[in-house]
N, C-alpha and C positions, 0 to 999 in steps of 0.2 A: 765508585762502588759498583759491585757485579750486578748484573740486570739479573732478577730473580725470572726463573722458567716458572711460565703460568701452570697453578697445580690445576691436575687432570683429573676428572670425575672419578669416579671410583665403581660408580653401577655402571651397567654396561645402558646404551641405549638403541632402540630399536630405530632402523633407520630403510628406507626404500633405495634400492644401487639403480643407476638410468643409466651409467655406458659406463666401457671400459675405458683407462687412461691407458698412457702414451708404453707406459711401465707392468701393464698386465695388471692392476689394480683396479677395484671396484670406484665409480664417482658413485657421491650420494650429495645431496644439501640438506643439511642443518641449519636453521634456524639464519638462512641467509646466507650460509658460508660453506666452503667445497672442504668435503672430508674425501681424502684416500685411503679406499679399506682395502689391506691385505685378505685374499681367500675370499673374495666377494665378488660377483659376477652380476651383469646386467640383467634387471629385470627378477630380482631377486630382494628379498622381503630379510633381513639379516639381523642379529643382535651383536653389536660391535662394542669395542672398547678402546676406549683413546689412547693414543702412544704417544702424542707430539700436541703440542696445540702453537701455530706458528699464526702472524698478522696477516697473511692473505688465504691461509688455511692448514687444516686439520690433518692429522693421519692417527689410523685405528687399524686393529686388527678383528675377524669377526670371531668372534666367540661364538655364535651360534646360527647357522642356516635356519630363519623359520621357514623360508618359501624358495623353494632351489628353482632355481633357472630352468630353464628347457634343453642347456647343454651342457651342465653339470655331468660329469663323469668319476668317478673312484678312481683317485693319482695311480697309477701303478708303482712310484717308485717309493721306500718305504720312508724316505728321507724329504721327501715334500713338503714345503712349508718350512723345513729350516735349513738347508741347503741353498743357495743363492744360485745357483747354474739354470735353474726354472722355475719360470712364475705362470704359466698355463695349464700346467697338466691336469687341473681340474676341470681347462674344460676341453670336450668333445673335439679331434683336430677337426672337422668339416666346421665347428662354430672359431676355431683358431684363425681359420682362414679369411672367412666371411670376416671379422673382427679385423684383421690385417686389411682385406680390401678396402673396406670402410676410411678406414684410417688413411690411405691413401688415395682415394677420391676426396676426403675433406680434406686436405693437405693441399692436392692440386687446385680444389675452388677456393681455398681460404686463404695459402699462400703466393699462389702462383696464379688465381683469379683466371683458370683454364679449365678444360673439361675435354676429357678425350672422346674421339668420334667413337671408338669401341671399348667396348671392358673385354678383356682377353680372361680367356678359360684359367684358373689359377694352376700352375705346375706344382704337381703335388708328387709325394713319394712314401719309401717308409719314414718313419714318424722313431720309431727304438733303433738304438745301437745307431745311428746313423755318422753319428760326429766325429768327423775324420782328425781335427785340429784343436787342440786344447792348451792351456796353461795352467798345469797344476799345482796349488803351493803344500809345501810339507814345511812340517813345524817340529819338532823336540816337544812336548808336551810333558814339563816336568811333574806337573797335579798328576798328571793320566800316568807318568810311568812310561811311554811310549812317542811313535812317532805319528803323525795324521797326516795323510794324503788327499788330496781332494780340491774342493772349490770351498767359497769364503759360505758362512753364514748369512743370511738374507740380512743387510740393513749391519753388517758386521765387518769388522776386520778378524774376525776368528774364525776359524777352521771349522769347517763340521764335519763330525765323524761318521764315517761313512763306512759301508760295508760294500757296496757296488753303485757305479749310477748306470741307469738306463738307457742314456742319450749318448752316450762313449761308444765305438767301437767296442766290441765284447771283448777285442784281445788286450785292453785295457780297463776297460768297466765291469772286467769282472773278475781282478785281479790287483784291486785294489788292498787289501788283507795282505796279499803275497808281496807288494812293492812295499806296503809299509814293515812287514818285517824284514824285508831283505833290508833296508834302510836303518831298521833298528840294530841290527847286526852290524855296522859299522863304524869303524871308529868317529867316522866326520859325521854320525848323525846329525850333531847339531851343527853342521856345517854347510846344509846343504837347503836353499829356501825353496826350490822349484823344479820341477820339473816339463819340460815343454813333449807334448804326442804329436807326431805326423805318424798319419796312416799312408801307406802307397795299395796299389793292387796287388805289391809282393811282398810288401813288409809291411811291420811298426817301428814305428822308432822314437826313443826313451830319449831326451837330452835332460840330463843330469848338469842341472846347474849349480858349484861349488866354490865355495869361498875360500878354502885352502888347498894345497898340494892336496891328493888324495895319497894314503899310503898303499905299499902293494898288496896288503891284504885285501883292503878295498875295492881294487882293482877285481883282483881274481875272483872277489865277491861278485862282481858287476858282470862280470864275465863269465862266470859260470853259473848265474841266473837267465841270463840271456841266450846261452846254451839252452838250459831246460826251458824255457818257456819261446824259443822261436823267436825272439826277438832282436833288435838290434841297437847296440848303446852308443851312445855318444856321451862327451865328456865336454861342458864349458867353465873352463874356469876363470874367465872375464867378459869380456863383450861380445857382440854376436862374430864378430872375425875368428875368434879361441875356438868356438865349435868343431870339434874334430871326432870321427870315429873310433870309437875305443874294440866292440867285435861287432860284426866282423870289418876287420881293417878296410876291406873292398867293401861295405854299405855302400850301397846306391838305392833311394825310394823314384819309384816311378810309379805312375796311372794312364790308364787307356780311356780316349775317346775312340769308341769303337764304328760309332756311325760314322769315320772321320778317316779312322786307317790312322791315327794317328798316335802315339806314347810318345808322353812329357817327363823327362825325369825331372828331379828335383830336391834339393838340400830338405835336411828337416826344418830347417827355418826360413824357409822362403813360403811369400802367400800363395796360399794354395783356396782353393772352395773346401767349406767343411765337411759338404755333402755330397757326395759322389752322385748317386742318382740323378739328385737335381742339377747339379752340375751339367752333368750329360744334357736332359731335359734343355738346362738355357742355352747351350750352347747352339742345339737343333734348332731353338724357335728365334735365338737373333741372328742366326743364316737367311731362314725360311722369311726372318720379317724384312732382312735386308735384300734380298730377293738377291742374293747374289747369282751373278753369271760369268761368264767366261770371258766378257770383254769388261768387267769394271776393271775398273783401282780404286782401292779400300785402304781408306787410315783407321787406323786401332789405336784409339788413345787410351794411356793405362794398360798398357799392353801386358805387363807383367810376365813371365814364364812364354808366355803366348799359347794361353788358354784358346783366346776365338781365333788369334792370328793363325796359326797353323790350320784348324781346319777351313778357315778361311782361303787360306791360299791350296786348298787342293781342289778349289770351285771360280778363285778369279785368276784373273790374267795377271795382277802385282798385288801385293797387300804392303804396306809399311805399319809400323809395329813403334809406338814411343812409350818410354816409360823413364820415371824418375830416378829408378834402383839400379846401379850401373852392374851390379851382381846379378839381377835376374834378367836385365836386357844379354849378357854374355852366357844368363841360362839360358833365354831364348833362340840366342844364334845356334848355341849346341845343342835342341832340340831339331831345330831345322834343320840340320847337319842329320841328327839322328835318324831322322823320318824321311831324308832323301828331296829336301824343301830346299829350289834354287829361286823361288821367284820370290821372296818373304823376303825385308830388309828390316832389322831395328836400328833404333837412333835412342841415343841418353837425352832429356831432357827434362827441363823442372817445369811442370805442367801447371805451378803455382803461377807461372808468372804467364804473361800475353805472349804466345807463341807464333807473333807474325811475323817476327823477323829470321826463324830459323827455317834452311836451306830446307827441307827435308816439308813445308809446307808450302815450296814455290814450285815453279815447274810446269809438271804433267796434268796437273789438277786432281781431282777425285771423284769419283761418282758419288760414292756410298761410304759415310761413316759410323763406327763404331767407338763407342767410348765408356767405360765401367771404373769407374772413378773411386776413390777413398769418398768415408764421411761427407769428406766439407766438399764435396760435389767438383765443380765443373768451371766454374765463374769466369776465371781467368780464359780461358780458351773459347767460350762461346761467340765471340764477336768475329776471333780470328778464322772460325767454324764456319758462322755465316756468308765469311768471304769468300768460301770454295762454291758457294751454292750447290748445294750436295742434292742430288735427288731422295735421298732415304738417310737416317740418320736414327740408330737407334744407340739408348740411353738405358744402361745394368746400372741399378742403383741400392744402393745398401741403408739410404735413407733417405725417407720419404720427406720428410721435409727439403735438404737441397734438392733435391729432383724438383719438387714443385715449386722454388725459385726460380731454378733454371729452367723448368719448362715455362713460366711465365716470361722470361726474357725469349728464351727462344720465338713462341708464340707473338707476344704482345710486341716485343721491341726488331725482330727480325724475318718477321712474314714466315715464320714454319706454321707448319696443322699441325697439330696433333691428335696423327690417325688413329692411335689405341695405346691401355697402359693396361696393366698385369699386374698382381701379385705371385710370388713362387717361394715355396714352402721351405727355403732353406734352413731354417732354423727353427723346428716342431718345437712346441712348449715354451718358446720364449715368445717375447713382446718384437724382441727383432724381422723389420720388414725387409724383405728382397722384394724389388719391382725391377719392369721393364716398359721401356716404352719407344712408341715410332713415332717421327716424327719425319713429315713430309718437305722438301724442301721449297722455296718459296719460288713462286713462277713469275717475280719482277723482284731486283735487286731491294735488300734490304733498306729499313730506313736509317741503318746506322754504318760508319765505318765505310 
């Protein structure tokens, strides 16, 4: 027999919000038990109504602000609250931030049972238009009559209709009306579930994801949109290998790091940072923190494109460069080629697994590393890490919980310090943390390995 779903109150009830959660949501307790309210912020006095009532806890929506917060702000964008691409913009970005720091000093004492010698200044930027990198789905909407371009509905698999979003690149977010009819206009409307954005410093670029041959009307649709609005199309019609340029047939996206002397090109689907500024920003302060010089050798793990690797190596004497993706390790080599880079080597390797045995971490040793890892962090490599005894070792993290696993291993299980850690604003209005962190290397051999 079906478990019946517990029925949900029906009045709304007034409730006190104490912190934000991990998701951009208000915590509040009731009557013993943890409710998450959408549109509700710490230290705010709210009238909420229940949406979910689950065994270890609740979720509501607020219906009504009686006592707003102290960083309570008016969304700017008009699609707030039921657009799923952000969950902050109500409040203040200087209170975004703090909220993000937070979250990652209790991360590092809770998870990782460490505590950095310093809190670093957070890198901050602009906040609109910033988003260089998207996935956008489109839909046939046979109720509507049309086609919907956009991000999902918050807590939804359905599309929200949109007229612009604010966090896009403008030559995208503000041209969302224009891509939805050009897509209604053709025959494979209903053929088509997504579209992927890469921005460069000279382009955009549209990849048009589709499920059948496109006919040539279609084509020349895509193509003479892309005329008029400056853009550049690409066509996939299977897996990320199909990706091909439709106009202009020479597409190529590239970005400057300009403190650096340096331009990265790069495919529209290779990982790129979504935020240019900040981008810029980390890459300055993990040189600066790795104190590089002209006599180290530096390993770059995660090396990707080789974002730090390149400018890294127009400051040391070798850098080596690993990465998992054998596509972007052969981007990287043809960046270094591009920028006139003879001392930078990359190597392929799967960074899941204990990297002690591969050639490319024996040898010469290293003074200084660098590593900015996916999600699930680091784990794997940390042991093989400590065996270099590295004097500086700084750590780009995109979540703050494995960072503060792995900074607890680092710290607790292999004599590193952990001299300072950071927030940076890479993603304004969302819950997503960007941090960075140094760690010092240990001045008698580890107790492990």
């Amino acid at each position: 027999m079906a478990k019946r779903r517990k029925r949900l109150p029906s009045e709304p009830v007034e409730a006190h919000i104490d912190s934000l959660s991990h998701d951009g949501r208000g915590v509040a307790r009731l009557e013993g038990k943890t409710v998450f309210v959408d549109g509700a912020l710490p230290g705010e006095d709210v009238r909420l109504l229940y949406t979910r009532k689950r065994r270890d806890y609740d979720e509501a929506r607020t219906e009504e602000v009686l006592r707003p917060g102290a960083g309570r702000v008016e969304p700017r964008c008009a699609h707030f609250g039921l657009c799923g691409g952000c969950s902050l913009q109500h409040l203040a970005p200087e209170a975004q931030i703090a909220a993000k720091q937070r979250r990652l000093s209790d991360n590092l004492q809770r998870i990782g049972k460490v505590e950095p010698g310093e809190v670093f200044e957070p890198l901050t930027g602009p906040v609109w238009q910033y988003r260089r990198k998207a996935r956008l789905g489109v839909k046939y909407v046979e109720k509507k009559g049309r086609v919907l371009v956009g991000f999902r509905e918050k807590h939804s698999n359905r599309l929200a209709d949109l007229t612009r979003c604010e966090v896009l690149d403008a030559s995208v977010g503000e041209r969302l009306p224009a891509i939805e009819a050009l897509i209604d206009g053709l025959e494979a409307r209903a053929r088509i579930p997504q579209i992927e954005v890469a921005v460069g410093d000279n382009a955009t670029a549209l990849v048009f994801r589709h499920l059948d041959p496109l006919s040539g009307d279609d084509e020349r649709a895509l193509t003479a949109f892309a005329q008029a609005h400056g853009l550049h199309i690409y066509l996939q019609p299977g897996g990320p290998d199909s990706v091909a340029p439709l106009w202009p047939e020479d597409s190529a996206l590239s970005y400057r790091l300009a403190n650096h002397d340096v331009e990265l090109g790069f495919a529209p689907t290779d990982f790129t940072q979504v935020n240019a500024a900040i981008n810029s920003a980390m890459v300055d302060r993990a040189l600066e923190l790795l104190e590089a010089g002209p006599e180290d050798r530096v390993l770059d793990l995660f090396c990707g494109l080789g974002n730090f690797t390149l400018p890294l190596a127009r400051r040391v004497s070798e850098v080596v460069g690993v990465e998992g993706d054998v596509q972007l390790v052969q981007r990287a080599r043809d960046n270094a080629q591009r920028n006139g880079i003879d001392n930078a080597q990359f190597h392929v390797a799967n960074l899941d697994e204990d990297p002690a045995a591969t050639p490319w971490l024996r040898g010469q040793g290293y003074d200084k590393v660098l590593l900015d890892p996916p999600r699930a962090g680091a784990a794997e490599a940390l042991a093989a890490l400590a065996r270099l005894k590295p004097r500086r070792l700084v750590y780009v993290s995109c979540n703050p919980a494995t960072l503060a696993r792995d900074a607890g291993a680092l710290v607790n299980e292999f004599g590193f310090r952990m001299a300072g850690a950071g927030v940076m604003d890479m993603f304004p209005h969302t819950a997503h943390v960007e941090s960075i962190a140094l760690f010092e290397g240990p001045s008698k051999p580890a107790g492990r390995g």
